[in-house]
MOPAC internal coordinates of N, CA, C and O (Angstrom, degrees):
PM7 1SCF
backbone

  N    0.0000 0     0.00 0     0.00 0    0    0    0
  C    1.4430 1     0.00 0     0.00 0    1    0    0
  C    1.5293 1   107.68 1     0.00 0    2    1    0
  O    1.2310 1   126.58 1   -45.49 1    3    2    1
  N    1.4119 1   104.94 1   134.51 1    3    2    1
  C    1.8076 1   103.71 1   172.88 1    5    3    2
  C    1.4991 1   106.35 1  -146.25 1    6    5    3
  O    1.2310 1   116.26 1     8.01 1    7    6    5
  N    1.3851 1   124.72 1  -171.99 1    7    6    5
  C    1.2991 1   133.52 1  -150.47 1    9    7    6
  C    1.5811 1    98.89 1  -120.63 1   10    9    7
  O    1.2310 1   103.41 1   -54.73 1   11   10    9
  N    1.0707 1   148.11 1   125.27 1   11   10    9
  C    1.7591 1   149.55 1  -172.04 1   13   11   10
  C    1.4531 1    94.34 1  -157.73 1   14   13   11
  O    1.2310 1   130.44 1   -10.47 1   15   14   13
  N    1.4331 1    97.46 1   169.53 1   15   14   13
  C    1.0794 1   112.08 1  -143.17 1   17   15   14
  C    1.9776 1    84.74 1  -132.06 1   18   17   15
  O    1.2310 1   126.36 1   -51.63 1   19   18   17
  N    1.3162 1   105.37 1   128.37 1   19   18   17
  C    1.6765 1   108.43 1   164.94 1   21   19   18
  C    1.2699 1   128.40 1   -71.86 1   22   21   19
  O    1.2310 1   116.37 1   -65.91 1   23   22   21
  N    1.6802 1   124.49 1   114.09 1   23   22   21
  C    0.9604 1   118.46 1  -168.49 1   25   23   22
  C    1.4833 1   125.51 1  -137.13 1   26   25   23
  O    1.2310 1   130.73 1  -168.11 1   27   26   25
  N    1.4519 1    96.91 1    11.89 1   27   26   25
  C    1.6426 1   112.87 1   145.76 1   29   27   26
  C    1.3228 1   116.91 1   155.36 1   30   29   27
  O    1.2310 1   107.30 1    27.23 1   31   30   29
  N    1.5361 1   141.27 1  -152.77 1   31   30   29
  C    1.2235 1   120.84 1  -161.07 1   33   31   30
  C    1.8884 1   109.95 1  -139.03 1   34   33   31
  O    1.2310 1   122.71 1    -7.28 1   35   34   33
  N    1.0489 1   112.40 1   172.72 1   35   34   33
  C    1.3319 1   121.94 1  -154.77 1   37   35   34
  C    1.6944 1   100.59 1  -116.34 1   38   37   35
  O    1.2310 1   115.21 1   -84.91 1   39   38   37
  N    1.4921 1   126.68 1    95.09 1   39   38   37
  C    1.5126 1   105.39 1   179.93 1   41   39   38
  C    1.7676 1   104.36 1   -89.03 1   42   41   39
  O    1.2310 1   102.24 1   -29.95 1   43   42   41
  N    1.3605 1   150.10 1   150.05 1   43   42   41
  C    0.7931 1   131.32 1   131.32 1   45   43   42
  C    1.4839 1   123.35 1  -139.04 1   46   45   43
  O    1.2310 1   125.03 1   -58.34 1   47   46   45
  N    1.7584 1   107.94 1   121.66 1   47   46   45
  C    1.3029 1    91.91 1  -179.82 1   49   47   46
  C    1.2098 1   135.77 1   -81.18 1   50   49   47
  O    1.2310 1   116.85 1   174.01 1   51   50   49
  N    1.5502 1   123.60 1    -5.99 1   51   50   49
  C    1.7256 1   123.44 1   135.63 1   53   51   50
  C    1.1681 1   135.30 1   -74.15 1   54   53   51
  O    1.2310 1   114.09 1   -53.43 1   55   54   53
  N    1.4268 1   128.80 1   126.57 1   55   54   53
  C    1.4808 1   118.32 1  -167.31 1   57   55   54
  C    2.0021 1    95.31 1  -173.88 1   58   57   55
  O    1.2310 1   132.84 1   -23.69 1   59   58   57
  N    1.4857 1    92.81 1   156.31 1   59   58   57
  C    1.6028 1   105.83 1  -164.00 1   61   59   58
  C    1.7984 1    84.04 1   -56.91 1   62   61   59
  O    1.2310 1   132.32 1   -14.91 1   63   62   61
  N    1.5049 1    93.81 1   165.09 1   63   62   61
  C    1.5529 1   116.18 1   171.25 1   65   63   62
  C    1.1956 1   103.58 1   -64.67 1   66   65   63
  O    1.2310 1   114.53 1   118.35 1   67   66   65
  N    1.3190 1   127.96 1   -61.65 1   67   66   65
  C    1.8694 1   117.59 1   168.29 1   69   67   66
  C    1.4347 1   151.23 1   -73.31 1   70   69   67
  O    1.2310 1   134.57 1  -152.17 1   71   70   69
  N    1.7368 1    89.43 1    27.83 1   71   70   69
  C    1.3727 1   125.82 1   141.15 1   73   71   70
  C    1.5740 1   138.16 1   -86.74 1   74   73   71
  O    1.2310 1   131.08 1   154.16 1   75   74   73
  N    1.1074 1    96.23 1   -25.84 1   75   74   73
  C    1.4364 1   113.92 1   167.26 1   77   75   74
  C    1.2399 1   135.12 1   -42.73 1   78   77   75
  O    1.2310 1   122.90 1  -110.95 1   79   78   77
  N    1.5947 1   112.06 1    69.05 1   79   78   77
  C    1.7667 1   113.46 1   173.95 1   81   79   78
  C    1.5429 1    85.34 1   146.24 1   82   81   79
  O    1.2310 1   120.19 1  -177.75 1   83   82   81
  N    1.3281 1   117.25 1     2.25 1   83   82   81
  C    1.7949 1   110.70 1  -162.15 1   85   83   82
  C    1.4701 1   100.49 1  -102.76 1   86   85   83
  O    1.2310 1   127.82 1   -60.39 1   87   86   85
  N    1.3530 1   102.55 1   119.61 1   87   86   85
  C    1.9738 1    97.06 1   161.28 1   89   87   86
  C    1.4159 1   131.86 1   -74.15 1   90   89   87
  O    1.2310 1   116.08 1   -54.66 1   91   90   89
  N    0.9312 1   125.05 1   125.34 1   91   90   89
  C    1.2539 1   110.91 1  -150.21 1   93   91   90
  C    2.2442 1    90.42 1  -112.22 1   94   93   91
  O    1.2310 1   123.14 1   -57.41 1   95   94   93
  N    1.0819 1   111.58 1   122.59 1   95   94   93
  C    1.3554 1   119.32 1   179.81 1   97   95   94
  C    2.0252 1   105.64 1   -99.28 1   98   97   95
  O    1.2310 1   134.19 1   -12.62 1   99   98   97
  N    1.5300 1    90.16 1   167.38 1   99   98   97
  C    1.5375 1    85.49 1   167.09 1  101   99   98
  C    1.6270 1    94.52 1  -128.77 1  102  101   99
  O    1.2310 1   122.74 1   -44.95 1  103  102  101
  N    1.4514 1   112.35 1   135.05 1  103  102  101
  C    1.2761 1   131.84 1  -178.68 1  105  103  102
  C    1.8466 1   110.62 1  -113.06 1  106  105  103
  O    1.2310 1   129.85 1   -33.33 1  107  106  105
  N    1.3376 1    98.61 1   146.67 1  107  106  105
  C    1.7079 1    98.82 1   170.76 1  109  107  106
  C    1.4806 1    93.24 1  -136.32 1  110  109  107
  O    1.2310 1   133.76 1   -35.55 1  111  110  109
  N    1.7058 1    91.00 1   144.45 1  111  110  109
  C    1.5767 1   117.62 1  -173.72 1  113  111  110
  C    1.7243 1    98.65 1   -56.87 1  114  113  111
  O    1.2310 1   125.03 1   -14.65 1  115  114  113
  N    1.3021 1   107.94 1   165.35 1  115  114  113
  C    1.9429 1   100.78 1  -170.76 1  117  115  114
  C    1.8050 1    77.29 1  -148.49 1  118  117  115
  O    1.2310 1   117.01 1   -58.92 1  119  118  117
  N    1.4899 1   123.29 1   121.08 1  119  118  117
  C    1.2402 1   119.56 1   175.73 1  121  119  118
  C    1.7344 1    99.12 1  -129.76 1  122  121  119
  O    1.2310 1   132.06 1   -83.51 1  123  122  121
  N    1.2753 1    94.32 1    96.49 1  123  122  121
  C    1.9373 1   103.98 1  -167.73 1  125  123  122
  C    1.2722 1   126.34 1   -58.76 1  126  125  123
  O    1.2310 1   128.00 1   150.01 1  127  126  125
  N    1.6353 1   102.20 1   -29.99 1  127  126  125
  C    1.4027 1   118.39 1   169.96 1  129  127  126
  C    1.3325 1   116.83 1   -60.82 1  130  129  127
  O    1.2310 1   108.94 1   131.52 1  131  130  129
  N    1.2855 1   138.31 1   -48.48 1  131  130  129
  C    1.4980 1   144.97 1  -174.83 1  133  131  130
  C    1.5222 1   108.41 1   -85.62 1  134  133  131
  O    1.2310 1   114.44 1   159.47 1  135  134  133
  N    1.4716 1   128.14 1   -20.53 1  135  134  133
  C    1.4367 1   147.48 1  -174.15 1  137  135  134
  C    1.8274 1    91.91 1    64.19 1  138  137  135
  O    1.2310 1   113.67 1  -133.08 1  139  138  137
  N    1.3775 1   129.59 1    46.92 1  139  138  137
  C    1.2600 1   136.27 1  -174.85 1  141  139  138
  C    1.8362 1    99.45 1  -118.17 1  142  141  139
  O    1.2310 1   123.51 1   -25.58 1  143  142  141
  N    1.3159 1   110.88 1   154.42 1  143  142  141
  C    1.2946 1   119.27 1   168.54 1  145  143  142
  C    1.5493 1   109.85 1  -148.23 1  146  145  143
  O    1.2310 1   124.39 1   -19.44 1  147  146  145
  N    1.1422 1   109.18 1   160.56 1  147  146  145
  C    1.6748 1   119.33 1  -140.39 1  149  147  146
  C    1.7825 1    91.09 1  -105.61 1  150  149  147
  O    1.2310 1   131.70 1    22.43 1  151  150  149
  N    1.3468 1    95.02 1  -157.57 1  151  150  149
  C    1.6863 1    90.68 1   173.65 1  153  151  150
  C    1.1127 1   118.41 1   -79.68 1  154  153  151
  O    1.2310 1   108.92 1     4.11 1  155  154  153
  N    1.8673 1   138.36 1  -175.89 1  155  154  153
  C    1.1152 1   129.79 1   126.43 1  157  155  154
  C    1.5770 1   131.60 1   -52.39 1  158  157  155
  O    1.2310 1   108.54 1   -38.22 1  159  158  157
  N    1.6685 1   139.03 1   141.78 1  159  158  157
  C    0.9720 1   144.18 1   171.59 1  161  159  158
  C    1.4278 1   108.38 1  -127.99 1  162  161  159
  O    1.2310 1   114.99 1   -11.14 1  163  162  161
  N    1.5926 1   127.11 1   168.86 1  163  162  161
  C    1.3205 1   132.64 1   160.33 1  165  163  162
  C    1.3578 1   123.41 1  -115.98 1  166  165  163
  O    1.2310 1   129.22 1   -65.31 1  167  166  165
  N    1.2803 1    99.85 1   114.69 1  167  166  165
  C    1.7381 1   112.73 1   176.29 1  169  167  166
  C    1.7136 1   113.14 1  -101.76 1  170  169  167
  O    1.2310 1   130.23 1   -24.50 1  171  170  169
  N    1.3747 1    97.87 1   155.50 1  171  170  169
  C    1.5295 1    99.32 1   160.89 1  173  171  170
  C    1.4589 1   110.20 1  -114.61 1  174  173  171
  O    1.2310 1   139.41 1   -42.82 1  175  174  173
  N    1.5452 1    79.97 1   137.18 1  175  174  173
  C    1.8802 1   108.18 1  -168.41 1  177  175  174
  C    1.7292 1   114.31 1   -71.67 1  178  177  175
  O    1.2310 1   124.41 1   -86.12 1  179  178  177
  N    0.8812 1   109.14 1    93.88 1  179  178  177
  C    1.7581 1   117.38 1   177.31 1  181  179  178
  C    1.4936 1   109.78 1   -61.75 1  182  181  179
  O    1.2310 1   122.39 1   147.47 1  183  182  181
  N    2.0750 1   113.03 1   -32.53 1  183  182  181
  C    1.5595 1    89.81 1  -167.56 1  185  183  182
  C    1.1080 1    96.48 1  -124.07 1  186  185  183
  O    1.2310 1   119.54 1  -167.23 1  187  186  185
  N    1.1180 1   118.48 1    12.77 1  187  186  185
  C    1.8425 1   100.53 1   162.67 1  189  187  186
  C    1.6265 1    91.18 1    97.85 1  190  189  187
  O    1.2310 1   117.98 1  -119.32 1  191  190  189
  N    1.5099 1   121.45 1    60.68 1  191  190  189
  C    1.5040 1   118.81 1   167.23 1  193  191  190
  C    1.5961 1   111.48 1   -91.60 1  194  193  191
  O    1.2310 1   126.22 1   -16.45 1  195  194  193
  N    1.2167 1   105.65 1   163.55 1  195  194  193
  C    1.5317 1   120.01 1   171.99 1  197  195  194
  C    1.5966 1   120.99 1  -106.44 1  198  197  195
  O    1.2310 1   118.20 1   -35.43 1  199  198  197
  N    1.2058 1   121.03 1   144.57 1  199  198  197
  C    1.2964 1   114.60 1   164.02 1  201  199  198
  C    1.6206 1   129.54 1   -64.59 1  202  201  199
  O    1.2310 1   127.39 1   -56.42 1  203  202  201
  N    1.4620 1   103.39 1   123.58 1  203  202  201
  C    1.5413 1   110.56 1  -158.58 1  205  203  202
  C    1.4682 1   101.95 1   112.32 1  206  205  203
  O    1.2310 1   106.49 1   154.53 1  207  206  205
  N    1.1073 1   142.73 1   -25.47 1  207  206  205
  C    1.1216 1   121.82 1  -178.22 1  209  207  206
  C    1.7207 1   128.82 1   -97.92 1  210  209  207
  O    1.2310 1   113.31 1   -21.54 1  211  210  209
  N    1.3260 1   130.26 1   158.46 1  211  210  209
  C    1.3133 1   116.61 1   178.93 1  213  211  210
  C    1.4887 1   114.47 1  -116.71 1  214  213  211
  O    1.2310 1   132.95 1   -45.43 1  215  214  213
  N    1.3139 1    92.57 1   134.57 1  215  214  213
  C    1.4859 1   134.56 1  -170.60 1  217  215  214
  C    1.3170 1   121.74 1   -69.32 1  218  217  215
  O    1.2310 1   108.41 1   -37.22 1  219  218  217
  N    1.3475 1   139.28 1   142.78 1  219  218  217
  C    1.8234 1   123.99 1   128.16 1  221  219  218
  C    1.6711 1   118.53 1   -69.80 1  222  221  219
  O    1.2310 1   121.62 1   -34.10 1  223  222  221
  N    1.0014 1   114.50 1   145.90 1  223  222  221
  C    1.6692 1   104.11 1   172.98 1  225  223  222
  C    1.4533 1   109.51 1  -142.36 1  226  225  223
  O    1.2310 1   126.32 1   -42.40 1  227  226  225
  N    1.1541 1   105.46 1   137.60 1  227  226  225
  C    1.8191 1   105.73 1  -164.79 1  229  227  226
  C    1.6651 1    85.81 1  -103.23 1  230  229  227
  O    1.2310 1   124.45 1    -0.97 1  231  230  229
  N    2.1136 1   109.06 1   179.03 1  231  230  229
  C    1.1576 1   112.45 1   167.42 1  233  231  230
  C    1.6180 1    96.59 1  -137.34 1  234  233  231
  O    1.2310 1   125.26 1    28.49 1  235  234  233
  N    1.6093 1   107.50 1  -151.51 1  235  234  233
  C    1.3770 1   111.13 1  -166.86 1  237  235  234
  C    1.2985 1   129.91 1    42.23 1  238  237  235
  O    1.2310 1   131.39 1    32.51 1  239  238  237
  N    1.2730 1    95.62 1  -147.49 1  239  238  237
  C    1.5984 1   119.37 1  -170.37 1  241  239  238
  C    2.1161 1   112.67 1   -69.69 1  242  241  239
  O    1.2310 1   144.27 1   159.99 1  243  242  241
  N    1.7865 1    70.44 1   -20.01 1  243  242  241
  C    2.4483 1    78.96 1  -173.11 1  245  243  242
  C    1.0837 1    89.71 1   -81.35 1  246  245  243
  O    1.2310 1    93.75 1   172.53 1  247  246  245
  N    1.0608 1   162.88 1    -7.47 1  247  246  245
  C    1.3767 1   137.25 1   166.36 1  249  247  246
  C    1.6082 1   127.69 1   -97.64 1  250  249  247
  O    1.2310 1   131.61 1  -167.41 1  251  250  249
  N    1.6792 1    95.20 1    12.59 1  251  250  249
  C    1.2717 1   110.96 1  -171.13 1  253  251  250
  C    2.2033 1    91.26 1  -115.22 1  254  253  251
  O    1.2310 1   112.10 1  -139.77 1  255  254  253
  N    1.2190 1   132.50 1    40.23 1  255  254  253
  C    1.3214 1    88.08 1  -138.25 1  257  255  254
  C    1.7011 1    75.92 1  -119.54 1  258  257  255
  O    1.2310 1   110.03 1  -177.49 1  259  258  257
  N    1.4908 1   136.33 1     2.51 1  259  258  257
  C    1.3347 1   145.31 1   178.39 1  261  259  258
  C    1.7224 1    97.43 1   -75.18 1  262  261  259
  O    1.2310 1   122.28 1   -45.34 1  263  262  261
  N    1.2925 1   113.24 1   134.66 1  263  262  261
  C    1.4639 1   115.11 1   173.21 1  265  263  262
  C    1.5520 1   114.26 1   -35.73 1  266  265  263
  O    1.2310 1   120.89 1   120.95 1  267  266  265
  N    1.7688 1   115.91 1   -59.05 1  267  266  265
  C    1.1789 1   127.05 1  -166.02 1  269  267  266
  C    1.7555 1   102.59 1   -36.17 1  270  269  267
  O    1.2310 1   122.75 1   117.81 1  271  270  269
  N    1.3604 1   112.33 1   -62.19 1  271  270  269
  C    1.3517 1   133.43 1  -153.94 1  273  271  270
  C    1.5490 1   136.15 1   -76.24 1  274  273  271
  O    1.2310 1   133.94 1   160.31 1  275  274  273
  N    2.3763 1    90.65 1   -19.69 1  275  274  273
  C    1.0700 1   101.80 1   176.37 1  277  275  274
  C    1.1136 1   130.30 1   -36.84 1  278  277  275
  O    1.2310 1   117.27 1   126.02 1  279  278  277
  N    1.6650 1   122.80 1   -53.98 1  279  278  277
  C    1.7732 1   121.58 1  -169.78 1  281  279  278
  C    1.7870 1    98.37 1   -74.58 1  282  281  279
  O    1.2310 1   110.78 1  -172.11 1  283  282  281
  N    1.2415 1   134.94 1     7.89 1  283  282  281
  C    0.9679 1   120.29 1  -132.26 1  285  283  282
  C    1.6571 1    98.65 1   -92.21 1  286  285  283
  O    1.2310 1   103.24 1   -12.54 1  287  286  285
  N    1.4773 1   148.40 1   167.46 1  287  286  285
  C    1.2645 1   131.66 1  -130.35 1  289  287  286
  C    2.2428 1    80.70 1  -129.99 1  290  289  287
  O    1.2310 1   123.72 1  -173.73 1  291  290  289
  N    1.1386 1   110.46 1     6.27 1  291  290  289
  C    1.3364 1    93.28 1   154.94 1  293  291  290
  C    1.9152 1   146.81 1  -117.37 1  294  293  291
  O    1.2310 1   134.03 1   -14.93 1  295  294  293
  N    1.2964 1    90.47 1   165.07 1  295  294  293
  C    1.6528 1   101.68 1  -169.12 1  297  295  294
  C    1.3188 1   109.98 1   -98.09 1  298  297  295
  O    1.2310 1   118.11 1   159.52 1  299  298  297
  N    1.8114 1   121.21 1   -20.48 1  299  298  297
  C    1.4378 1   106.22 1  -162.13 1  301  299  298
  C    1.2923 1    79.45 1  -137.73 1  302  301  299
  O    1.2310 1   121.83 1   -36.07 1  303  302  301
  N    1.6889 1   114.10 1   143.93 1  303  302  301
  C    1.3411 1   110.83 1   173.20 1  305  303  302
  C    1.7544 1    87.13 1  -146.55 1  306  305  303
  O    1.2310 1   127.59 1   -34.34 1  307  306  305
  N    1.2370 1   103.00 1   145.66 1  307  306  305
  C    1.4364 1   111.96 1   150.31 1  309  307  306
  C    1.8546 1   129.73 1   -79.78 1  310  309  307
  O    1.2310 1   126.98 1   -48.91 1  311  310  309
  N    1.2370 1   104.18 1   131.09 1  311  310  309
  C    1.3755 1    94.16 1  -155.92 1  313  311  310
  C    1.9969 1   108.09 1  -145.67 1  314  313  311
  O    1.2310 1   132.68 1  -141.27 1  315  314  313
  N    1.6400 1    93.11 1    38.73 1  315  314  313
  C    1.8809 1   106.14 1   162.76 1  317  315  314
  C    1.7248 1    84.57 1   155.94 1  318  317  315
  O    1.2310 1   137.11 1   -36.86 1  319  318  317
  N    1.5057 1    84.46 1   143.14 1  319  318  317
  C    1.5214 1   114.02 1   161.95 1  321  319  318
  C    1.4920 1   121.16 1   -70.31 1  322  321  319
  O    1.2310 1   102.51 1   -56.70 1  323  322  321
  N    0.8321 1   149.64 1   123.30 1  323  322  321
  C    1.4972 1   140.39 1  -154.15 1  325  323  322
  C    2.0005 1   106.82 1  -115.55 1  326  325  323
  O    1.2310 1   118.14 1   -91.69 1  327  326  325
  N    1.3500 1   121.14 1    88.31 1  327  326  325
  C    1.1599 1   138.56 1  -176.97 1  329  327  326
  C    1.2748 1   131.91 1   -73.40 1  330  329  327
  O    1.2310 1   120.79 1   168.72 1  331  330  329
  N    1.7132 1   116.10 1   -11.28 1  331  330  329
  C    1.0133 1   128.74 1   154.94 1  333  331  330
  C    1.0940 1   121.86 1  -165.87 1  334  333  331
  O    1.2310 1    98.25 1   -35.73 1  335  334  333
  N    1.5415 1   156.53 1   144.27 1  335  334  333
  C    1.3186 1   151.03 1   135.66 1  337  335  334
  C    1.5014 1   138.95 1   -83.91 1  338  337  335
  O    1.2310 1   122.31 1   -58.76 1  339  338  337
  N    1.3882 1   113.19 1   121.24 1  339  338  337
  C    1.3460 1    98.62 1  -172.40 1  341  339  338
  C    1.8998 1    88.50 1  -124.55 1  342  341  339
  O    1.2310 1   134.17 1   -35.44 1  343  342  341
  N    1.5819 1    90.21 1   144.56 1  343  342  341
  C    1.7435 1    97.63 1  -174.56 1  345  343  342
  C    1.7411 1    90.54 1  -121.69 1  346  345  343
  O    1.2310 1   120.10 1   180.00 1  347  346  345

């Protein structure tokens, strides 16, 4: 799990069947300590984020781990809005 930052959105009107209903955002890694940020990636948005805002985003198999989603064809999902940080 890491912290990225929303930075815009993914339309596609072809896409696997167990994509179907999923928003798919593009997120970049945000590593605060180094003031460095990673690449862009594409996740699908579980809670309904906005662009501009920062995220948690899980990978693998844990973001697959709700019955609905099991077969489902993603690796990166966003998975909480992130409302404050204190270090």
């Amino acid at each position: 799990m890491y912290i990225a930052k929303v930075v815009g959105n993914v339309v596609a009107t072809k896409k696997n069947d167990t994509l179907m209903g999923s928003k798919l955002m593009i997120v970049q890694p945000v590593n605060s300590a180094l003031k460095k940020e990673g690449p862009e990636e594409v996740a699908a948005d579980f809670v309904g984020a906005g662009i501009g805002e920062y995220v948690l985003v899980g990978s693998g198999s844990s973001v697959r781990v709700e019955e609905e989603r099991r077969r489902a064809t993603i690796d990166l999902a966003i998975i909480g809005i992130i409302d404050d940080v204190v270090v």
